[in-house]
MMTF fields as JSON, N, C-alpha, C and O atoms, coordinates in Angstrom:
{
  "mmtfVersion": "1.0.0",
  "mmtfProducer": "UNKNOWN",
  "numBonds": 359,
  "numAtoms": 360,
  "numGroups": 90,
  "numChains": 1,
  "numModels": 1,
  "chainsPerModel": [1],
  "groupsPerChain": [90],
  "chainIdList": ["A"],
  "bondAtomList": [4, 2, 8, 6, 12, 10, 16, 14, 20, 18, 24, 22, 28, 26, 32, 30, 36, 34, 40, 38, 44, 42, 48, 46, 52, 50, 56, 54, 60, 58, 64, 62, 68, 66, 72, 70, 76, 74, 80, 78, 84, 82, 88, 86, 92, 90, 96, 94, 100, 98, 104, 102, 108, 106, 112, 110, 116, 114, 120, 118, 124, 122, 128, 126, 132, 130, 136, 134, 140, 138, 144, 142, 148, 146, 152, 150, 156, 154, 160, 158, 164, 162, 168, 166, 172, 170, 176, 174, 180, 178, 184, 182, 188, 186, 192, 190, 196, 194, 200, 198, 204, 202, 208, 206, 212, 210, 216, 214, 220, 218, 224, 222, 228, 226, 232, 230, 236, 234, 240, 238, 244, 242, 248, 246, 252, 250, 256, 254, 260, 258, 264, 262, 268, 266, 272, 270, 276, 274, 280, 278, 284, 282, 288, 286, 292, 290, 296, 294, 300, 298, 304, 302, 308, 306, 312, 310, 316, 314, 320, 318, 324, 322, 328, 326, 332, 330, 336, 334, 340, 338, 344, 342, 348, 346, 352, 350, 356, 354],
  "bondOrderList": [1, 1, 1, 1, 1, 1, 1, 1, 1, 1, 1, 1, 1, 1, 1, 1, 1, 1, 1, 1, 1, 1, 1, 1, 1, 1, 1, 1, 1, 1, 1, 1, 1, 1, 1, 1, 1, 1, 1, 1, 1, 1, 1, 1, 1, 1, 1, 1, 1, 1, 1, 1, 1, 1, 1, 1, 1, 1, 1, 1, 1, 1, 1, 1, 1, 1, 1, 1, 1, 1, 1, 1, 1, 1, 1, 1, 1, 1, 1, 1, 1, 1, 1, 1, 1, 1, 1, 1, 1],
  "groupList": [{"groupName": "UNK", "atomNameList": ["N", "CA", "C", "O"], "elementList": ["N", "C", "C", "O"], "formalChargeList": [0, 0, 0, 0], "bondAtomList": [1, 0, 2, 1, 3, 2], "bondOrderList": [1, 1, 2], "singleLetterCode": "X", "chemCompType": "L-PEPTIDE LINKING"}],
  "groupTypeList": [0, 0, 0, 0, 0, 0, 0, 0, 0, 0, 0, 0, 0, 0, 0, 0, 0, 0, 0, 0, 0, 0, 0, 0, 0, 0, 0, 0, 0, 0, 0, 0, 0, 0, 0, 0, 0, 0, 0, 0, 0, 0, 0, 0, 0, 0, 0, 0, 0, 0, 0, 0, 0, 0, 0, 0, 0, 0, 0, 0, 0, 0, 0, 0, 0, 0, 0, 0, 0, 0, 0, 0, 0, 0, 0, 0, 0, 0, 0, 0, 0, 0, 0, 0, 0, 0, 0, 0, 0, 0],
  "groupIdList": [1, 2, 3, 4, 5, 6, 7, 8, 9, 10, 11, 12, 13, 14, 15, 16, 17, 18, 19, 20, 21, 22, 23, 24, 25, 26, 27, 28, 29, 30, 31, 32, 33, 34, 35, 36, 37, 38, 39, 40, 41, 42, 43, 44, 45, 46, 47, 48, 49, 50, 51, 52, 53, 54, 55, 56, 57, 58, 59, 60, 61, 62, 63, 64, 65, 66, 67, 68, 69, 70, 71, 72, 73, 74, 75, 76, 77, 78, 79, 80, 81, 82, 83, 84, 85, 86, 87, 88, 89, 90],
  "secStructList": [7, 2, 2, 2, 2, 2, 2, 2, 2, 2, 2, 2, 2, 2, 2, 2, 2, 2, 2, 2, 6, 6, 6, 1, 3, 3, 3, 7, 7, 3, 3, 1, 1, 7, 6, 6, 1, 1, 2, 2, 2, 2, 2, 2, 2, 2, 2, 2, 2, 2, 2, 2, 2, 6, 6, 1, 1, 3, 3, 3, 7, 7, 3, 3, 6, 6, 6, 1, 1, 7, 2, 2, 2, 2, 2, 2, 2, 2, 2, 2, 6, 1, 1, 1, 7, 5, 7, 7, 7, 7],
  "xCoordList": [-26.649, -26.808, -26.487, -25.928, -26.979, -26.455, -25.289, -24.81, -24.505, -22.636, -22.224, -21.15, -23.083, -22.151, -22.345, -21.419, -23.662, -23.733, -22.963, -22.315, -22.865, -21.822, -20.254, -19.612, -19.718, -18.475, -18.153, -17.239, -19.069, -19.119, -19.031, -17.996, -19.754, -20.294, -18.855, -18.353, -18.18, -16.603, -15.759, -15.098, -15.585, -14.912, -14.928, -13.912, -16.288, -16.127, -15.677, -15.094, -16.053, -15.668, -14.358, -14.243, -12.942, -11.951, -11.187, -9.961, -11.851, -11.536, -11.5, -10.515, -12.869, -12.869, -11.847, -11.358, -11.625, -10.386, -8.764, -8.098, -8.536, -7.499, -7.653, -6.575, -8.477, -8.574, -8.376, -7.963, -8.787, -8.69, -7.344, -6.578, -6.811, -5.225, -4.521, -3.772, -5.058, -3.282, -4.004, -3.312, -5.441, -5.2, -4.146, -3.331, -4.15, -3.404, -1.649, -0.816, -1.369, -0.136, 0.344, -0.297, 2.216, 2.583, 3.36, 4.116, 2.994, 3.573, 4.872, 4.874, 5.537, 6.542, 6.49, 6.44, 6.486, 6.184, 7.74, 8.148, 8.281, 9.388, 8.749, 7.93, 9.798, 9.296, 10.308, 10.7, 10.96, 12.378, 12.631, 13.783, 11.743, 11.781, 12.201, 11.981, 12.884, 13.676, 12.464, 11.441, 12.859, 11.314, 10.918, 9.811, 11.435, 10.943, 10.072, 9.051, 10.476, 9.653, 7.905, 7.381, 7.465, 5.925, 5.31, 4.484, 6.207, 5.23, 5.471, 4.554, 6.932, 6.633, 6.057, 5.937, 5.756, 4.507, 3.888, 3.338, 3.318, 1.937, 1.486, 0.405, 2.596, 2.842, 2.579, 1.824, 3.687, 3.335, 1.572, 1.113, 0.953, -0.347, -1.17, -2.07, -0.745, -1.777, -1.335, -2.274, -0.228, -0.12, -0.804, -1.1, -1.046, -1.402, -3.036, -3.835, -3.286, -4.906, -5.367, -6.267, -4.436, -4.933, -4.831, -5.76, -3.667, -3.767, -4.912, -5.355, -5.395, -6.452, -7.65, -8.559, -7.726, -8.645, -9.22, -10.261, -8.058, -8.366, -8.313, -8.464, -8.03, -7.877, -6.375, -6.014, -5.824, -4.468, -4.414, -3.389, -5.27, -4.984, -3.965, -3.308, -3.66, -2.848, -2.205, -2.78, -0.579, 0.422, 0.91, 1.282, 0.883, 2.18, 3.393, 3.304, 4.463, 5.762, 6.631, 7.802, 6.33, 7.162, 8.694, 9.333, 9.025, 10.612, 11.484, 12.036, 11.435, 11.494, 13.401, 14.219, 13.479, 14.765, 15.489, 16.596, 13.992, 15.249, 15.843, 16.375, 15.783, 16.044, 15.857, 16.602, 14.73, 14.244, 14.589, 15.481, 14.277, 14.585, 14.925, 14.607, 15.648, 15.808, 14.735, 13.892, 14.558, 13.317, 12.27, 11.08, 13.622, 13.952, 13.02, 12.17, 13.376, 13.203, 11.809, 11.116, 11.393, 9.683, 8.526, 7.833, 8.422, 7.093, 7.635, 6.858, 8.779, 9.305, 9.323, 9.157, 9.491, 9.613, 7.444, 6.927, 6.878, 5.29, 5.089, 4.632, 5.434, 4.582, 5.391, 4.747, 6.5, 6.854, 6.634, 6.952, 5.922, 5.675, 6.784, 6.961, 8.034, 8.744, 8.311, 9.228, 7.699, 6.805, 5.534, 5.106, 4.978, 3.007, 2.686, 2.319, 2.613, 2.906, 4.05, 4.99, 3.774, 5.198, 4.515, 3.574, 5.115, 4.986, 6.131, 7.223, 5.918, 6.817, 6.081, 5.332, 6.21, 5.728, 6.112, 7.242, 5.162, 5.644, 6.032, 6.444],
  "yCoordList": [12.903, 12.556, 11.084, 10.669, 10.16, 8.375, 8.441, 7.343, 9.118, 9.341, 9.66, 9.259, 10.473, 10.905, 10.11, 9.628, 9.951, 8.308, 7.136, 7.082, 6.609, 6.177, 6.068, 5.018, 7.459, 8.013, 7.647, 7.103, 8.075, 8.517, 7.11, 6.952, 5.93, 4.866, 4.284, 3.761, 4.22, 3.788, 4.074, 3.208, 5.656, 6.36, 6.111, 6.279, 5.598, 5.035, 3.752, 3.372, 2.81, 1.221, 1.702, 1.31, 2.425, 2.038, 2.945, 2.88, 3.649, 4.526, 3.225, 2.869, 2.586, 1.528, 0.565, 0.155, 0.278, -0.836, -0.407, -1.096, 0.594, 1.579, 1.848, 2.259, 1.8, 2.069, 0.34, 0.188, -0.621, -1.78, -2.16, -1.997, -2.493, -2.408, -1.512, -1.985, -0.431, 0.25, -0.148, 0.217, -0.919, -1.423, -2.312, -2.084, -3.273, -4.515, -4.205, -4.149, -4.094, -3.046, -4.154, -5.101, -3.731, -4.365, -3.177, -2.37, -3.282, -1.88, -2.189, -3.072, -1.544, -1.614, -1.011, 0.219, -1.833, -0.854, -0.988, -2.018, 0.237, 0.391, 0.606, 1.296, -0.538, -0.328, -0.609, -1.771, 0.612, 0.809, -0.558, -0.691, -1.432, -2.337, -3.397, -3.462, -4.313, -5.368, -6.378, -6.361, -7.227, -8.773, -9.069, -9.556, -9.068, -9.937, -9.332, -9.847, -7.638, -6.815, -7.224, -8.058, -6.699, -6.946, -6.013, -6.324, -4.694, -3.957, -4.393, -4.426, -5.041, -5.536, -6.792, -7.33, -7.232, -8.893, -8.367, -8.55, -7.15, -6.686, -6.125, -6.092, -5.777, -5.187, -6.046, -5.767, -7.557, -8.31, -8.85, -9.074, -8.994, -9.131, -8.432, -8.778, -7.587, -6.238, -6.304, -6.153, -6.479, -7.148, -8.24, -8.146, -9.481, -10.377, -9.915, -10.208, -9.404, -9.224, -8.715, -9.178, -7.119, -6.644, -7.411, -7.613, -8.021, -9.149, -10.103, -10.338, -10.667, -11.586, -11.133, -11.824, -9.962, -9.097, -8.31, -7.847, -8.478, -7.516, -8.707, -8.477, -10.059, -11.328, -11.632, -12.353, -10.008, -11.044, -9.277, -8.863, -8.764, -6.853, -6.152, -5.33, -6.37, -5.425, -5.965, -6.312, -6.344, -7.068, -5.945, -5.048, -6.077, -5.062, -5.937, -7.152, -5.348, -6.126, -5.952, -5.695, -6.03, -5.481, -5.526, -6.451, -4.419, -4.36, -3.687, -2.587, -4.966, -4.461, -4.041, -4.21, -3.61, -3.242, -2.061, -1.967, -1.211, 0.091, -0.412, 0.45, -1.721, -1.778, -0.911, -0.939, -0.24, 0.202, 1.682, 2.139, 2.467, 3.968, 3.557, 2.55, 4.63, 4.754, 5.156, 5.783, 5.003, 5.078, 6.671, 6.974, 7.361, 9.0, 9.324, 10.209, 8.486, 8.721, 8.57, 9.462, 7.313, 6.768, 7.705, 7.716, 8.895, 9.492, 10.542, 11.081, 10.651, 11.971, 10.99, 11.434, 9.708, 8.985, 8.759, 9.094, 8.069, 8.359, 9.597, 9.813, 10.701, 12.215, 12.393, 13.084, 11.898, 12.072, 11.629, 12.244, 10.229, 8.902, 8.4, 8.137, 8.051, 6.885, 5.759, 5.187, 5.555, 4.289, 4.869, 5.963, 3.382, 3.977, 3.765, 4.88, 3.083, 3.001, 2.701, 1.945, 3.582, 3.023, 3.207, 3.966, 2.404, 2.567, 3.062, 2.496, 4.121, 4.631, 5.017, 5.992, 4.371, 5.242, 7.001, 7.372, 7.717, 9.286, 9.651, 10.786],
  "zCoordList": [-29.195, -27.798, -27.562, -26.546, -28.822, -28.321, -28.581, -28.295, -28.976, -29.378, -28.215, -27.767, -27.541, -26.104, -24.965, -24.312, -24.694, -24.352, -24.32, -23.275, -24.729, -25.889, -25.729, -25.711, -25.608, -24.882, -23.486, -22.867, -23.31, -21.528, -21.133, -20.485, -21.27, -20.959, -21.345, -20.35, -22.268, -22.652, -21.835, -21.261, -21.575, -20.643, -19.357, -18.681, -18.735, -17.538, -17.335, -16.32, -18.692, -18.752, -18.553, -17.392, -18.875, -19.333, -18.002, -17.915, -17.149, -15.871, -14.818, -14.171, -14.813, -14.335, -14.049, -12.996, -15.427, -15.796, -15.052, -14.278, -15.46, -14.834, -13.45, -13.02, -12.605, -11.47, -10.523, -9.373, -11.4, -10.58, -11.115, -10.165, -11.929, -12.975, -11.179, -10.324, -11.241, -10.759, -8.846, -7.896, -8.57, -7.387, -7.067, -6.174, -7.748, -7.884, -7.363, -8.268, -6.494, -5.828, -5.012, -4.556, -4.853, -3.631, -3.001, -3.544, -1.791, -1.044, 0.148, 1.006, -0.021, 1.181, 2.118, 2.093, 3.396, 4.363, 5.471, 6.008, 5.543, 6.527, 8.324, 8.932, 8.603, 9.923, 10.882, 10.986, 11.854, 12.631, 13.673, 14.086, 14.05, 15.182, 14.335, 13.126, 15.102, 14.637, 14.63, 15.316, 13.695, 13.549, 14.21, 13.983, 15.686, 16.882, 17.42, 17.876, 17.453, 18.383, 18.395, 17.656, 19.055, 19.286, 17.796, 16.938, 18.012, 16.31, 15.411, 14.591, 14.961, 13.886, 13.812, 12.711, 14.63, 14.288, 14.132, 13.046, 15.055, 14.482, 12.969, 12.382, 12.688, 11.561, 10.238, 9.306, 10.458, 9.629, 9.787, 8.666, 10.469, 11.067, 10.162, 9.396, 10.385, 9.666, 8.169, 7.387, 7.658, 6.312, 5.479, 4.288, 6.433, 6.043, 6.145, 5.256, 6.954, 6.755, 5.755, 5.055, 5.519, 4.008, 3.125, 2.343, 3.046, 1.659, 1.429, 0.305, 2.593, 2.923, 2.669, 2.209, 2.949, 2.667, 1.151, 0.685, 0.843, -0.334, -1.726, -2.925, -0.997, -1.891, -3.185, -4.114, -2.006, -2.954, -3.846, -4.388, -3.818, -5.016, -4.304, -4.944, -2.827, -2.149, -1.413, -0.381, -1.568, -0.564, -0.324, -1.081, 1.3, 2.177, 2.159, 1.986, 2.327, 2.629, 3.649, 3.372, 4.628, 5.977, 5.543, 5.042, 5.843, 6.261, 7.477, 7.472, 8.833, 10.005, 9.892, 8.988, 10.902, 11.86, 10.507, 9.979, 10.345, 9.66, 8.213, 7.514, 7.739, 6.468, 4.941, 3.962, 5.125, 4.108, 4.674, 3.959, 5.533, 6.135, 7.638, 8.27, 7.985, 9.605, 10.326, 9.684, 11.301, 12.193, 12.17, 12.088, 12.3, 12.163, 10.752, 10.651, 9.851, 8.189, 7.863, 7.374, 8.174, 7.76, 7.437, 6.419, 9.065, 8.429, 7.111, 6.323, 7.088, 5.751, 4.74, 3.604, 4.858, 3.457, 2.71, 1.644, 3.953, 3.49, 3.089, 1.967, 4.041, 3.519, 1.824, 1.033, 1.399, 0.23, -0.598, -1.616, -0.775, -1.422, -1.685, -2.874, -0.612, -0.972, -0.044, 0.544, 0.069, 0.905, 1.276, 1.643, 0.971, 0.429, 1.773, 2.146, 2.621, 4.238, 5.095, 4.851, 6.393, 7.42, 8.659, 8.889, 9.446, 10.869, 11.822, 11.764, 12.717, 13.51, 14.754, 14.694, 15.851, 17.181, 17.592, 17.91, 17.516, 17.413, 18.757, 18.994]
}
């Protein structure tokens, strides 16, 4: 029983470790409006907060005016995981 103890107590140390390891992310986020527009400031906005927020474990990276997918593309690229977030007005 102190062997499995023991285990378990490792197993969570090292789940742990692995779970904050694969937080540490930078994400791209596609977004169809050109830099100037009002969403993508907001966008970058909302980037900088998570980063601020999360102290630096999670950078978004805006990529306005369709660079990364076409406007059309974004929510099929999230629902697929080729971008971990996007913004598109539906």
């Amino acid at each position: 029983m102190k062997n499995l103890t023991r285990m378990l107590a490792a197993a969570s140390m090292l789940t742990a470790v692995s779970a904050s390891a694969a937080f540490a992310d930078k994400w791209d986020m596609p977004m169809a409006y050109p830099a100037t527009n009002y969403h993508s400031e907001n966008g970058v906005a909302f980037a900088k907060c998570v980063t601020d927020g999360t102290a630096g474990k999670l950078e978004i990276v805006v990529h306005p005016g369709g660079s990364l997918f076409a406007g059309n593309d974004i929510k099929r690229a999230v629902q697929t995981g080729q971008a971990n977030i996007g913004e598109r007005l539906l």
